[in-house]
C-alpha positions in Angstrom: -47.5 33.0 -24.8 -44.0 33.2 -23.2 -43.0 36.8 -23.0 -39.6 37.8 -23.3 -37.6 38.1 -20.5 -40.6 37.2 -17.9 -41.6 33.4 -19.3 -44.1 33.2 -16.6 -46.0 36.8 -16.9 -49.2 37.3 -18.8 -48.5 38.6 -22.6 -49.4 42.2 -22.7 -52.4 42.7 -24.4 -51.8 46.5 -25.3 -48.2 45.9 -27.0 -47.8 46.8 -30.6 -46.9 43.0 -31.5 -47.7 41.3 -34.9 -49.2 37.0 -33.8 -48.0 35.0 -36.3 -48.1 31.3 -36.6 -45.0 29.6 -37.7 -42.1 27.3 -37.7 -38.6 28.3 -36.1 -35.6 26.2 -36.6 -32.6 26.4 -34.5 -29.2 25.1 -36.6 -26.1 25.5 -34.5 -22.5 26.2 -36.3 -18.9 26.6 -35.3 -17.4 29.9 -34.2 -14.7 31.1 -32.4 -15.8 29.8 -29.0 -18.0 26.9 -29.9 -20.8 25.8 -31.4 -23.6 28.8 -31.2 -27.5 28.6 -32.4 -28.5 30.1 -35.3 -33.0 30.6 -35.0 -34.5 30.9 -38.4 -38.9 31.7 -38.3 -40.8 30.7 -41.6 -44.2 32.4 -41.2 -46.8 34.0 -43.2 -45.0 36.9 -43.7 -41.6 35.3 -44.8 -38.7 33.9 -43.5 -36.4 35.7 -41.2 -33.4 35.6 -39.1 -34.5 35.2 -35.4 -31.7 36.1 -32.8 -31.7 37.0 -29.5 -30.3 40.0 -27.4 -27.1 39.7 -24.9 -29.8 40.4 -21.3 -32.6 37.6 -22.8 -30.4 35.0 -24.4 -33.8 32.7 -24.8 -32.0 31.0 -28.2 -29.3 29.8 -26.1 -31.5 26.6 -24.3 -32.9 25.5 -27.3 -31.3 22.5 -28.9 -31.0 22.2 -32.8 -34.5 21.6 -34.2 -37.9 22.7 -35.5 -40.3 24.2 -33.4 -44.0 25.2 -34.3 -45.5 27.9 -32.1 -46.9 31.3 -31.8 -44.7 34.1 -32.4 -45.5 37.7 -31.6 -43.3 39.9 -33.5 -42.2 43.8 -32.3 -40.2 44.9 -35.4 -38.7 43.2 -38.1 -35.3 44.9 -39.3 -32.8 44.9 -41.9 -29.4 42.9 -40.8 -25.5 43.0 -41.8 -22.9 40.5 -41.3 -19.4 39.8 -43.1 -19.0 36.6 -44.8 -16.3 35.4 -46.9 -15.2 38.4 -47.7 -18.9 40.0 -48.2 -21.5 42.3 -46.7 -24.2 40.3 -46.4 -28.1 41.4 -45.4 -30.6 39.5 -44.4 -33.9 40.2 -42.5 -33.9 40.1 -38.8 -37.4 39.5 -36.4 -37.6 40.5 -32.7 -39.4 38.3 -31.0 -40.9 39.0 -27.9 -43.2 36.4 -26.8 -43.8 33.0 -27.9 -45.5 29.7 -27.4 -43.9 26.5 -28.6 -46.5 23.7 -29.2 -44.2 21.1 -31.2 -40.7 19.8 -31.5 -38.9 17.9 -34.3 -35.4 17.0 -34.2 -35.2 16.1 -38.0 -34.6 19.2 -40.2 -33.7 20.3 -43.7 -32.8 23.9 -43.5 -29.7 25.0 -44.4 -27.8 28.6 -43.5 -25.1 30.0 -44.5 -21.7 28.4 -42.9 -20.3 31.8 -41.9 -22.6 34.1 -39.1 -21.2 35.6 -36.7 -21.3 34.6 -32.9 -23.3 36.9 -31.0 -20.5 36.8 -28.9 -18.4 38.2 -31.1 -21.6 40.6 -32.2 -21.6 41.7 -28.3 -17.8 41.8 -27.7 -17.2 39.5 -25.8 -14.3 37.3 -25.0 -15.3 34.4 -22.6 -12.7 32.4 -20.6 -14.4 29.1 -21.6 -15.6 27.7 -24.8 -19.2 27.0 -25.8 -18.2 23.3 -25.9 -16.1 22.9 -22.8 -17.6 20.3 -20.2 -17.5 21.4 -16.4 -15.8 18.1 -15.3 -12.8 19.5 -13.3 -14.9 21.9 -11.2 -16.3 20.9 -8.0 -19.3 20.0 -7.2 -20.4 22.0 -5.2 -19.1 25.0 -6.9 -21.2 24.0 -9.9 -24.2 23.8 -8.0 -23.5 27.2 -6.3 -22.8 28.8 -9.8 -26.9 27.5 -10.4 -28.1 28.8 -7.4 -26.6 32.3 -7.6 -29.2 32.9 -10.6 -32.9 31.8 -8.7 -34.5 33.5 -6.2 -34.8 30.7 -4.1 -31.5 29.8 -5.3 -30.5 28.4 -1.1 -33.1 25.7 -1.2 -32.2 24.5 -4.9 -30.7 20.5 -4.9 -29.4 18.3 -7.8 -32.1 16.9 -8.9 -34.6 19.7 -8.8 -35.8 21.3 -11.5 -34.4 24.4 -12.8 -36.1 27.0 -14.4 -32.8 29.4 -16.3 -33.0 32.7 -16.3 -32.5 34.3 -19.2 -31.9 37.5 -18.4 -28.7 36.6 -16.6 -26.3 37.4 -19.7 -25.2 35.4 -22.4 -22.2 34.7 -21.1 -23.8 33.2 -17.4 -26.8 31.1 -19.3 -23.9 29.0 -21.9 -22.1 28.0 -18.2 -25.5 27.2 -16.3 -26.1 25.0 -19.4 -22.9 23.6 -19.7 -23.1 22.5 -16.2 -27.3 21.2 -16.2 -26.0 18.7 -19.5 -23.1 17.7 -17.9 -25.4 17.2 -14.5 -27.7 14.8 -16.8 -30.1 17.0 -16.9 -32.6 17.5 -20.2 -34.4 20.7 -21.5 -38.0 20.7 -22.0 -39.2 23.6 -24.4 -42.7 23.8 -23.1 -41.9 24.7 -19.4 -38.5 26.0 -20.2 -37.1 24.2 -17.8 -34.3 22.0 -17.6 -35.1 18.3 -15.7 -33.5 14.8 -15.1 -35.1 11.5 -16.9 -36.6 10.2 -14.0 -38.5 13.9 -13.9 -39.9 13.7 -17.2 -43.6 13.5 -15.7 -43.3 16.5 -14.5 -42.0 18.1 -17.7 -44.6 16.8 -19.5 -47.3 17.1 -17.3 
């Protein structure tokens, strides 16, 4: 399992987390600053409303879509939102760990238009949208921008691959993002890493 926000560190075994084997799709809709992911987990126990935390914005790399996996579950919680006028509650899981095993782009869930942005939820007010493109920055300053976030961030090329961070803020993980796609580069779910096409042995294997 990947725990959450250390993908690479053995799950703990002692935790007080519920396994659960089930589906989560990601939909994404329009707010105030751009398109934003909305994760939804069918399991077992139910369906709930999966989002993640402003310091482990994990939700934010995955791209519309179903994904089967292993969930482990530390709470599951009532949750309020306004909609059209209304108070609307809904069921909320905190996931800490997971392991995703499959990938479908096709999907027939639907959720309601109107959630809010967990920017908005977090208040706060970027200076770029969700959907901007990085084209008018320099290159280099874009590449920079990635490295600032690794350890090893000095010896870090286009080209490489890049493992995000997604402890780095909300607001930092949208811009690396922004600026891997516009690179060329591709996310694979099961290493969590973003890569170019000519890499994708390496994702894969």
């Amino acid at each position: 399992m990947n725990p959450q926000p250390s993908p690479h560190a053995p799950p703990d075994a002692a935790a007080d987390f519920v396994s659960v084997s089930g589906r989560l799709n990601v939909t994404y809709r329009n707010g105030r600053y751009g398109p934003f992911p909305v994760g939804t987990l069918h399991c077992a126990l139910g369906t709930f409303t999966v989002r993640d935390q402003r310091d482990n914005a994990w939700l934010e790399t995955l791209a519309s879509g179903d994904y089967n996996g292993l969930f482990a579950l530390s709470a599951i919680t009532l949750y309020t939102y306004q909609a059209y006028g209304e108070l609307r509650v809904c069921l909320r899981a905190m996931v800490e760990q997971f392991e995703l095993d499959g990938y479908g782009e096709e999907s027939g869930d639907t959720e309601p238009e109107s959630v809010p942005d967990p920017l908005e939820e977090e208040g706060v007010a970027p200076t770029f949208s969700r959907d901007e493109t990085p084209d008018d920055e320099p290159f280099d300053e874009q590449v920079q921008f990635l490295r600032s976030f690794l350890a090893d961030g000095d010896d870090w090329q286009y080209g490489d691959v890049y493992h995000p961070d997604t402890t780095i803020g909300r607001e930092n993980l949208i811009r690396c993002r922004q600026i891997l796609v516009a690179f060329g580069y591709q996310y694979d779910m099961r290493s969590q890493s973003f890569y170019l096409p000519q890499q994708e042995a390496y994702a894969h294997g």
